[in-house]
N, C-alpha and C positions, 0 to 999 in steps of 0.2 A: 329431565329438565328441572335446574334448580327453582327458587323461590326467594323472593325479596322483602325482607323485614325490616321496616325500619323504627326505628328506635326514636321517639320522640322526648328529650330531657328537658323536665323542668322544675327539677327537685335536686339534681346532683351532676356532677361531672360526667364526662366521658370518661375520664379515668378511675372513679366509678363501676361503671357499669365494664367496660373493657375485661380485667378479671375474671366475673362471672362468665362474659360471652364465652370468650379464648378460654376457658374451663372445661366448658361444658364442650366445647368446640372440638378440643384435643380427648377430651372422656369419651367423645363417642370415633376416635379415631380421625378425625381429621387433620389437614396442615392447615395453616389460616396466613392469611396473605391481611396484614394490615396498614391499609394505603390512605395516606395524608398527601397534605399539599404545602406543607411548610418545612421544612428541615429542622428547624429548631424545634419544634414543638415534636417530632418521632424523635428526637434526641432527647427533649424533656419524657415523654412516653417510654424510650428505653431505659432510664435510671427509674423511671415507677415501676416498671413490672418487672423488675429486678429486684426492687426495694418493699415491695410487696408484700401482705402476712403470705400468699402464698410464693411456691417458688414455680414461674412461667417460662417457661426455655421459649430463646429468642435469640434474633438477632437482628441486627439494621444492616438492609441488602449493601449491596456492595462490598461483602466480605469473602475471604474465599470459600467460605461452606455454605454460602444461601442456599443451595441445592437442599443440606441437608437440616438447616433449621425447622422445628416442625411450626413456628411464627416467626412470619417474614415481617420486617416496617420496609416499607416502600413509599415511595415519592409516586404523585400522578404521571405515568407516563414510563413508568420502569416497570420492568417484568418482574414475574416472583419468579425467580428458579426453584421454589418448592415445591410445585405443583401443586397448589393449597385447593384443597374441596370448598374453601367458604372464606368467605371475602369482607372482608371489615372497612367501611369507606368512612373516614370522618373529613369533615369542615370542606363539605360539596367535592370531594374530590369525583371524577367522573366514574360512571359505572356505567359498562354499554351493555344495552342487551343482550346480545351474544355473550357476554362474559357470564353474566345469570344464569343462562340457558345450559351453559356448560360445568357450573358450578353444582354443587350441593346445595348450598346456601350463600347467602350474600345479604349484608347488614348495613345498614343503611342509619348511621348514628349521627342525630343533630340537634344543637342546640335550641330548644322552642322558645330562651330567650332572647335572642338575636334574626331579627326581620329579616333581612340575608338568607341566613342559615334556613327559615324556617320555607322562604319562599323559593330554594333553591333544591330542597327535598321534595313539595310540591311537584316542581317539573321535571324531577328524576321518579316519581309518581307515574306522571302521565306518561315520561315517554316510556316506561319499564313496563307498565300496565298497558298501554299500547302497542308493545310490540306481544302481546301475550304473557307477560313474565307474572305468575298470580305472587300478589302482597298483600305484606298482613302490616296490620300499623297497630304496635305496641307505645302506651302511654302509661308514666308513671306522677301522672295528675291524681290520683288517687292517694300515693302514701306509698303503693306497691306497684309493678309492673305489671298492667292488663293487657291483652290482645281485647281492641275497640272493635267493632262493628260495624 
């Protein structure tokens, strides 16, 4: 049973901190499924991590090798044919428990400047943490990125 991190920003971009995740993500062997809900913005998100100091193999689904991308970009509501161990959701896209539960990991990245954003992670909280799914809530209110308590 995976675990749910989510990522509270108030210091910097999701594009940002994305890099690092999908880094460490693919270091330790994983595929990473990273799911939005806007189309232009994973279209802005595939020329960044493309354009990148590093270089992040990807692709935006709907192409003919999703299978074998080891970062998928997904839309809320499309499947990842990579079979990703760890789940990257940005700007409330939905995360069901079961999805958790079968994952490795699952990231939960949102803006703590926008009431929306911040109250919408709140209730992906409660119902992730209610169905059993243990989370950790990382804040980078400090300067650096902590695991809070």
């Amino acid at each position: 049973m995976g675990n749910a991190l989510f990522y509270h920003l108030t210091r910097s971009p999701a594009e940002s901190l994305l890099p690092v995740l999908i880094g460490k993500s693919l270091a330790a062997g994983w595929q990473v499924e990273l799911r939005g809900t806007d189309p232009a913005r994973m279209e802005r998100l595939d020329l960044h991590l493309w354009q990148g100091d590093g270089f992040l193999p990807h692709g935006l689904a709907g192409g003919p090798h999703d299978a074998r991308q080891p970062v998928l970009l997904t839309l809320a509501g499309q499947g990842a044919a990579n079979a990703p161990a760890c789940l990257m959701a940005l700007d409330g896209a939905e995360v069901a428990p079961a999805e958790c539960q079968a994952l490795t990991r699952t990231c939960i990245i949102f803006d703590g400047g926008d009431a929306t954003a911040t109250a919408r992670a709140r209730d992906q909280w409660r119902v992730l943490t209610g169905a059993g799914v243990a989370a950790e809530y990382w804040s980078e209110e400090s300067g650096r990125w902590e695991r809070k308590r």
